[in-house]
N, C-alpha and C positions, 0 to 999 in steps of 0.2 A: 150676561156673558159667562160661559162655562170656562174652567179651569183649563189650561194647558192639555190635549190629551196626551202627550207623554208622561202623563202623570198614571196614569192606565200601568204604564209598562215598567214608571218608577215603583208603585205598588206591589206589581206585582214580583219585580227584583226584591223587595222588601219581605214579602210574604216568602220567598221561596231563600234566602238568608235566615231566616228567623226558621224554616222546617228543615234545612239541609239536615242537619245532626240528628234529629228525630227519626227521618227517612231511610236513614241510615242503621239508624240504630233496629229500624221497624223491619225493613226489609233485604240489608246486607248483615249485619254483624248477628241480628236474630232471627233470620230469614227461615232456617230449618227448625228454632222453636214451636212447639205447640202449647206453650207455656198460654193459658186462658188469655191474658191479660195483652201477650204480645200477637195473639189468633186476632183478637175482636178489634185489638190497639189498629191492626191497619185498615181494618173498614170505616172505625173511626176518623182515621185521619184522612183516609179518600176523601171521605164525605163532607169532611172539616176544608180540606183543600179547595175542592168546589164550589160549596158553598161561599167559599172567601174568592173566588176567582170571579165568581157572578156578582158576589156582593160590591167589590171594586167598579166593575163596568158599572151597575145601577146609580150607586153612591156618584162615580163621575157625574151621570145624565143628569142627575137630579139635583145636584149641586153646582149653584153660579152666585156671582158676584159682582155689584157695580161700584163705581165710583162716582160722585158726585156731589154737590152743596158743601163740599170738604167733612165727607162721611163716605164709611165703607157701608155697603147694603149686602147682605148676604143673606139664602138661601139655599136650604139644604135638606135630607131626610128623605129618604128612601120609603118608610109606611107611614113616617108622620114629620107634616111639613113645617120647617123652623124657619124664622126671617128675622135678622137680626140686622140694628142700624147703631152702628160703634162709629161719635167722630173722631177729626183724628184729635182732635184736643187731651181723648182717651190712651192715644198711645205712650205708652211711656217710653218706650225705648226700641230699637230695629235689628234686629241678629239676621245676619246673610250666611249661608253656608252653602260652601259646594264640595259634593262628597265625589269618589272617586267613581259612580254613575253620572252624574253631574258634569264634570270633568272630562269623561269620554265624550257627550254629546254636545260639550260646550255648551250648558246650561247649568243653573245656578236654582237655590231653593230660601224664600225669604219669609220670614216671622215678624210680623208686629205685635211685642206684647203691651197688655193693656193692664190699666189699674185696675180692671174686674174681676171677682173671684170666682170658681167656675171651673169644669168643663172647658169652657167655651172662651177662657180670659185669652187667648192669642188666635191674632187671623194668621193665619199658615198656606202660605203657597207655594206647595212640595216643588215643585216644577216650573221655571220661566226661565225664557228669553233672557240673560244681562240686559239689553234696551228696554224689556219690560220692566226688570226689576229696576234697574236706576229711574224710571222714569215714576214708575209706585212713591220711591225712597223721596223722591225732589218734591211728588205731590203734597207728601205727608209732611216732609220738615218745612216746607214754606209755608203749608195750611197751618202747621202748628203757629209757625212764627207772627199768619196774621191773625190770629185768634190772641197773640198774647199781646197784639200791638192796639187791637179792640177793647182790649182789658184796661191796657194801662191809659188808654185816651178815657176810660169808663172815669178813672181811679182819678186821675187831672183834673180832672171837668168836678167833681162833686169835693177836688182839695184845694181847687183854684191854683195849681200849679201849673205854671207854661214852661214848654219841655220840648226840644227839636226831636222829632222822630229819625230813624234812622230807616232809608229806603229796603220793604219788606222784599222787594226781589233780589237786593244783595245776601241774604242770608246766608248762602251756601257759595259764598265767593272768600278770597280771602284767606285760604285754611294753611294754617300755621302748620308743617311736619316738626314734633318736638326729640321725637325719638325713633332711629330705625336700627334692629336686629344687626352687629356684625357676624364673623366667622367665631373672633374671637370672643364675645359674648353668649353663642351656644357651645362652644367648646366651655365655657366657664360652669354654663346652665346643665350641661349632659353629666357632670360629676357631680354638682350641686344638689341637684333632682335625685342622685344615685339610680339614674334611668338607664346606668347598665344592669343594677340589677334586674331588668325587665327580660333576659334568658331567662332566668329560672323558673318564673311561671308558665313564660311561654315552652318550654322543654317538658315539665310539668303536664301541660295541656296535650301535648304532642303525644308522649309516655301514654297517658289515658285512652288516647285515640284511637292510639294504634297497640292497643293492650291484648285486644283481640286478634291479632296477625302477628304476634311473636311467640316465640315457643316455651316451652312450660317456665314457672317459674325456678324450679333447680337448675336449669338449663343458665337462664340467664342469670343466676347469683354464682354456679362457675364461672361463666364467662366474667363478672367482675371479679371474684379474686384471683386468677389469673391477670386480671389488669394492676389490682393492689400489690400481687408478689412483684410485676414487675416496675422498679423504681423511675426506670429511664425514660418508659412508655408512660408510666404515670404521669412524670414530672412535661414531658409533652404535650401530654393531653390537658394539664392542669393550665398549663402557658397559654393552650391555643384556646384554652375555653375565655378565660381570663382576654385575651385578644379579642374574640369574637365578641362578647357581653361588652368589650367597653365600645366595638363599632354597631353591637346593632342599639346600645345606648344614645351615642349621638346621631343615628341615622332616624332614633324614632322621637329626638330631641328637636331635631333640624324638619323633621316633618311636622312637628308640631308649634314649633315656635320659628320655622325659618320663615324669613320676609316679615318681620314682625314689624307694626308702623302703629305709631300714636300719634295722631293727627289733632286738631281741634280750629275752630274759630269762632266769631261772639259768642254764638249760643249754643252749638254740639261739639260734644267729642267724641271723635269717630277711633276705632281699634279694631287693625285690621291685622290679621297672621294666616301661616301655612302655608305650606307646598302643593302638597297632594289634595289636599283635603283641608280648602281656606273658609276663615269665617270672619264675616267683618259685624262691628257692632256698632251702633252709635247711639248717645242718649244726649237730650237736654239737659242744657251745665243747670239748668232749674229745678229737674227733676232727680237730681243725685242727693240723694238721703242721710248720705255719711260717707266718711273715709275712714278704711281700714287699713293700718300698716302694720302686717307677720313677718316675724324673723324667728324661723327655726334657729333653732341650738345648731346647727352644722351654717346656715347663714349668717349666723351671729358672727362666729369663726371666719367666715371671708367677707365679711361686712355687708352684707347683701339685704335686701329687703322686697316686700311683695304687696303693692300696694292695691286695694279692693275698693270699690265703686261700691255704696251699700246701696242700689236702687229695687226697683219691683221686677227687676229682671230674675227669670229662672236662674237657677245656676246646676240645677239638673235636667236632664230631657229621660224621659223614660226610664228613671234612676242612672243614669250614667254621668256625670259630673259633665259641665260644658266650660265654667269658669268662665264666660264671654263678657264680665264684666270685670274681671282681673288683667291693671296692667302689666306691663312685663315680668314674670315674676324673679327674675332675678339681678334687677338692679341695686348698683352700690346706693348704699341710705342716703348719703349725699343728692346724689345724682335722682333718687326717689321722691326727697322732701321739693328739691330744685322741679322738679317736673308736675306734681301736685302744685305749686304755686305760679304756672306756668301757665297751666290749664284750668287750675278754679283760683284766681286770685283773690277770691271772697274769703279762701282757708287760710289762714296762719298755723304752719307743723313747727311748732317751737315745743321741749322741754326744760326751756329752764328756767320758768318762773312758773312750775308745777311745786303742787304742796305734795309731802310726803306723809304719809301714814304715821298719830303717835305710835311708842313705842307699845302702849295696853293692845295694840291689835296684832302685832305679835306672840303675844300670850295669850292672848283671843285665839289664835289659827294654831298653838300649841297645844293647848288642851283641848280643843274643840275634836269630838271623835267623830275619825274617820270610819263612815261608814263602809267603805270601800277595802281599806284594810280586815274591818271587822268582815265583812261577806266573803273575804280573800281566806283568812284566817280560820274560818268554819269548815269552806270547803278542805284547804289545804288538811283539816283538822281529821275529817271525816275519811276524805279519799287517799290519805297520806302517798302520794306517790314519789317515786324513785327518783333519782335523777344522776346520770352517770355510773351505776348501780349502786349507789350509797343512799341504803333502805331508809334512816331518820333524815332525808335531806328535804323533807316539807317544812321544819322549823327555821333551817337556813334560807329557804324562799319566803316563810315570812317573814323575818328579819329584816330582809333585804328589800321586802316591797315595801316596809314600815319604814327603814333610813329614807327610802326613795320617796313615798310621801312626804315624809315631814323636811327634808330636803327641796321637796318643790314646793311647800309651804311657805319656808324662810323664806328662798329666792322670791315668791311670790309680795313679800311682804316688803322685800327692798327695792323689788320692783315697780309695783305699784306706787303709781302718784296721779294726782287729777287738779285740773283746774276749772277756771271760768274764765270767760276777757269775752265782754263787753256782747255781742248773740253768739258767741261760742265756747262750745263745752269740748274739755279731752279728757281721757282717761288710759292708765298707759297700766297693765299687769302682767304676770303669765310667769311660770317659773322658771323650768329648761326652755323654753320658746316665749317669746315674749311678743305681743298687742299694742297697737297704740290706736286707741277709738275716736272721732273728732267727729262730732256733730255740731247742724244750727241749731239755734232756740227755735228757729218756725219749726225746725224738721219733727221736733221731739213732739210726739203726740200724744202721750201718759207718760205721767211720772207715778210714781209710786215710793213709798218710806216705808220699813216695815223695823221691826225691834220685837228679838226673842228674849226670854227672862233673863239671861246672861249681858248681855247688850244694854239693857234699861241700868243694870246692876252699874255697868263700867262706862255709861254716858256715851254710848255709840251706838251704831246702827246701819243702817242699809240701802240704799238708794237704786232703783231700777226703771231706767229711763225705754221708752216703744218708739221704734223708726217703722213707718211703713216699708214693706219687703217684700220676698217672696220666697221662705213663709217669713211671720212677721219680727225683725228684729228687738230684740230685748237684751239689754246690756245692764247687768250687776253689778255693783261694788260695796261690796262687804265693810262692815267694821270701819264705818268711818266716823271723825268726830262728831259731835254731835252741834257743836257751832256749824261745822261746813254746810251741816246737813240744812239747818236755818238759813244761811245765806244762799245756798243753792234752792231750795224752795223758795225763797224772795225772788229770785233770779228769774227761775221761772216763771214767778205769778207776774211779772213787768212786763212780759209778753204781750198781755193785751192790751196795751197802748201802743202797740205797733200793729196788733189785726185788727182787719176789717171783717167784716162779713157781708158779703152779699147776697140779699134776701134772695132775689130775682134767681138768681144761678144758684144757689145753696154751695157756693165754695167761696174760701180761703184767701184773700188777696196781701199778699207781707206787703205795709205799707214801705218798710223802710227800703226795700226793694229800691224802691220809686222814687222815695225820698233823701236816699242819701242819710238814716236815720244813725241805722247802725251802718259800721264797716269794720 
């Protein structure tokens, strides 16, 4: 079966967004240039366009995709032919997006990422029907659910445990709404984000654009001090800019987070947002690798926090941040810790039976040099510059970044605390912003101790524990006793009385899952 062919025409919207600025630049703003680079620059790009216009049509023809045996079969390759069989056992998680092409045709564009690394680790299909895509999404999460229900009958049968199943066609019945977006929580979120600052690049971007069609630069630096002598017209302009930035902050706040829904039941949680331009996610509450809770220094202040999924989901596409696995991100901590135990009640978000840092690692993170001051300090050394016109003002910036280091130091040191209880590990740091890390024992997949000659000296050392990701999670903690360090190695080595291993399949089975071992 071939791809959607409005995927042809999504393509080619794509190709021709990604050249507008070039085309421009090629043949309106430098159009009269005989400058070498901008002569030959537009036969290149002719011939780059075409070629990418034919490449699209071929790429469609020769690219299809089945479904079947609960596996995707795909086929692809233009001069050399690829075929690839991914089941869904392999996906990890489902990202839906409809951008404002999408949107216009009343079609939608869906990702399955998978645990393989690659090129090739996600099925992508730019272009479908909604009837197509829900009916993909129900294929995949039921197929998952009875492949996990073949497991644990595997897992019974070889532990002599008798266990009622639960019927695999309910799966996606049932679904719990825990949280939905008001008026008044992105009015909370448009100052929080400080997503009115988002004129100024965009004015910025604008200024550049159109740098070419405005007239000399003395021209326009009169025209501003004529705006600076005048006080009244200033203080106007200054009002209506300050207006304008704090509505096109919440308009780009409400497009981004309006209709926000976090949904869940047994076994996915679904995260769906946007207006214009919505993406829904869902992952298996089996395949989520950790919990991450950030509280910037300004969330701190209105109690707020932003709680993260650590799974094998991208969280960039094309280097552009997606976050499609971040819940809301500015819910009060409360209402944050309340909704993580809502939706994975395997997690306990408790700090108060964490151990704190002795006081030796305090004088550990004091004296220990900062490399980052010192490469601050060379530069500032070497290029001495200005600041304000006050010519020795490089020794007052490094002053000031060295308070600020060793101020996110401290913080960091009172911050910090970590625990254990019973397959779960937390670790809570961070100076002016502060982390709270929560993982399983199955999840941890390398641990690691390491101790520098300083460390050996003062009976501490280091700890960094591996989550599968994408790319792969690694979480440090510095300076810690060196009892903890023992008991936490013990902790982990207990592990293997609760895995299996199945030869047959070369994966992983948590017995206590099954067993009710741990909880």
């Amino acid at each position: 079966m071939r791809y959607h062919p409005l995927t042809i025409l999504y393509q080619i919207y794509q190709l021709i967004r990604n050249s507008i600025i070039l085309a421009l630049l090629l043949f309106v703003w430098k159009r009269g240039s005989d400058f070498w680079l901008f002569e030959y620059g537009r036969y290149i790009f002719v011939l780059s366009v075409l070629y990418q216009f034919l490449h699209i049509f071929f790429n469609w023809w020769t690219r299809k995709y089945e479904v079947k045996n609960q596996s995707f079969y795909l086929e692809s390759g233009v001069w050399t032919k690829k075929n690839q069989t991914i089941p869904f056992s392999k996906v990890q998680n489902v990202r839906r997006e409809k951008s404002f092409f999408h949107a216009l045709l009343g079609l939608t564009s869906l990702t399955f990422e998978t645990a393989m690394d690659g090129d090739d680790d996600s099925i992508v299909f730019e272009v479908l029907t909604k009837e197509q895509a829900a009916q993909l999404i129900d294929l995949v999460e039921v197929g998952e659910e009875k492949v996990e229900i073949a497991e644990e009958k595997v897992v019974e049968e070889s532990s002599g445990v008798v266990k009622e199943m639960v019927d695999e066609d309910n799966e996606l019945d049932n679904r719990t709404i825990h949280f939905q977006s008001s008026n008044k929580d992105l009015i909370k979120a448009s100052f929080t984000s400080l997503s009115f600052l988002a004129l100024i690049p965009i004015l910025s971007g604008l200024y550049e654009n159109l740098q070419p069609f405005l007239p000399d630069d003395e021209k326009v630096q009169g025209m501003l001090e004529k705006i600076l002598n005048n006080q009244w017209f200033l203080l106007t302009v200054l009002i209506l800019a300050v207006m304008i930035s704090v509505v096109v902050g919440m308009l780009r706040t409400m497009i981004r987070y309006g209709k926000f829904e976090i949904s869940s039941n047994d076994t996915h949680i679904f995260i769906q947002r946007g207006v214009l331009e919505e993406t829904y996610f869902s992952i298996e509450k089996k395949k989520v690798q950790a919990l991450e809770v950030k509280q910037t220094m300004l969330k701190r202040v209105f109690g707020l926090a932003e709680v993260k999924l650590i799974s094998t989901a991208k969280t960039s596409d094309d280097g552009v941040e997606v976050d499609v696995n971040s819940l809301y991100p500015f819910l009060p901590i409360d209402k944050a810790m309340q909704l993580v135990s809502q939706i994975l009640p395997s997690y306990t978000l408790s700090t108060r039976e964490m151990q704190k840092l002795p006081k030796m690692s305090l004088w550990m993170r004091i004296i220990r040099p900062s490399w980052l001051w010192i490469g601050t300090f060379i530069g500032l050394y070497f290029f001495k510059p200005s600041l304000f016109g006050v010519e020795e003002a490089w020794w007052i910036i490094a002053i000031l970044v060295f308070i600020w280091l060793n101020a996110s130091s401290v913080l960091d040191y009172y911050h910090t605390s970590f625990g254990v209880d019973k397959d779960q590990f937390q670790f809570r740091n961070g100076g002016f912003s502060t982390r709270l890390f929560i993982s399983k024992r199955s999840k941890i997949i390398e641990l690691t101790v390491s101790r520098n000659w300083l460390q050996r000296k003062w009976g501490m050392g280091s700890i960094s524990t591996t989550n599968r990701s994408t790319p792969v999670h690694v979480e440090t903690i510095d300076d810690l006793p060196q009892a903890f360090i023992k008991q936490f190695h013990q902790w982990y080595y207990e592990r293997q009385k609760y895995v299996q291993y199945d030869r047959n399949e070369s994966k992983r089975l948590e017995i206590w899952q099954l067993l009710d071992v741990e909880k």
